[in-house]
C-alpha positions in Angstrom: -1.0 -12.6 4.4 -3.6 -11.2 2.0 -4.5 -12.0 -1.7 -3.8 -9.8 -4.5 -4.6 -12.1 -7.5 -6.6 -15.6 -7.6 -5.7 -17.3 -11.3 -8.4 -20.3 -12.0 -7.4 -21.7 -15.2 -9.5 -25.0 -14.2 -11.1 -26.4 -11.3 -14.1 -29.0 -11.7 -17.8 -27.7 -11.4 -16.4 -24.1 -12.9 -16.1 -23.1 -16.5 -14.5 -21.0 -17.7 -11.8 -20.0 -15.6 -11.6 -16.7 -14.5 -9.0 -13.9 -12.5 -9.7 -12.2 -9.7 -7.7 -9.1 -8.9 -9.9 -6.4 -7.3 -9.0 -7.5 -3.3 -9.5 -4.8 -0.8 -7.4 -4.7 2.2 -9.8 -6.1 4.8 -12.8 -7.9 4.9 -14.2 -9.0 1.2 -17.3 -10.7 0.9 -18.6 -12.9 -1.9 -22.2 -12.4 -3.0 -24.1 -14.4 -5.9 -27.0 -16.3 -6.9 -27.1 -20.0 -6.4 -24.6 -22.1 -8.8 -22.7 -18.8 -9.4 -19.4 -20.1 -8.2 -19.3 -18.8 -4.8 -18.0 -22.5 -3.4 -15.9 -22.8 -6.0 -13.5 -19.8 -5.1 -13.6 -21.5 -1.7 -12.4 -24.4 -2.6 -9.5 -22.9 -5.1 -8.9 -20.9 -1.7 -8.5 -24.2 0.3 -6.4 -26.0 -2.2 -4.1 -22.9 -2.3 -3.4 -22.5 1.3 -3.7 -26.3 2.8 -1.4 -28.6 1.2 -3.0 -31.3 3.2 -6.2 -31.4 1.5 -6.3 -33.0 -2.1 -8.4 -31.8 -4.9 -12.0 -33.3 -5.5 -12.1 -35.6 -8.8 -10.9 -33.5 -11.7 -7.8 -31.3 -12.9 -6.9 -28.4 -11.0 -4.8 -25.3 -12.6 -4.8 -22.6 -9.9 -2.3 -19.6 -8.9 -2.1 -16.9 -6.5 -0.5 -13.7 -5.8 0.1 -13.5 -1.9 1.5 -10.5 -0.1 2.7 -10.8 3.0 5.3 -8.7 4.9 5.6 -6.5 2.1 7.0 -9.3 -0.2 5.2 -10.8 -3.0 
């Protein structure tokens, strides 16, 4: 499965939201100074992908373009 589009209209601790869309097709790293947002995209990632685990206090508006198999 791999990510072509991360949509964060809200997530607590990270304003304002934001679109990622430049994915490469292997490894992609995430670089930034301190309180930059860096955690944040991983835990958008988390809530996206494990059903099990509940967001943190706070609203949560998230969506996600997946491609996997060559389906959308």
């Amino acid at each position: 499965m791999r990510l072509e589009r991360l949509v964060i209209r809200q997530l607590p601790g990270l304003r304002p939201g934001f679109t990622l869309e430049c994915f490469g097709q292997g490894i992609n790293l995430v670089t930034g100074p301190n309180a930059s947002g860096k955690s944040s995209l991983i835990r958008a990632l988390r809530y996206l992908i494990d059903d099990t685990c509940p967001p943190s206090a706070g609203a949560v508006d998230l969506g996600a373009v997946l491609w996997s198999d060559h389906e959308t």
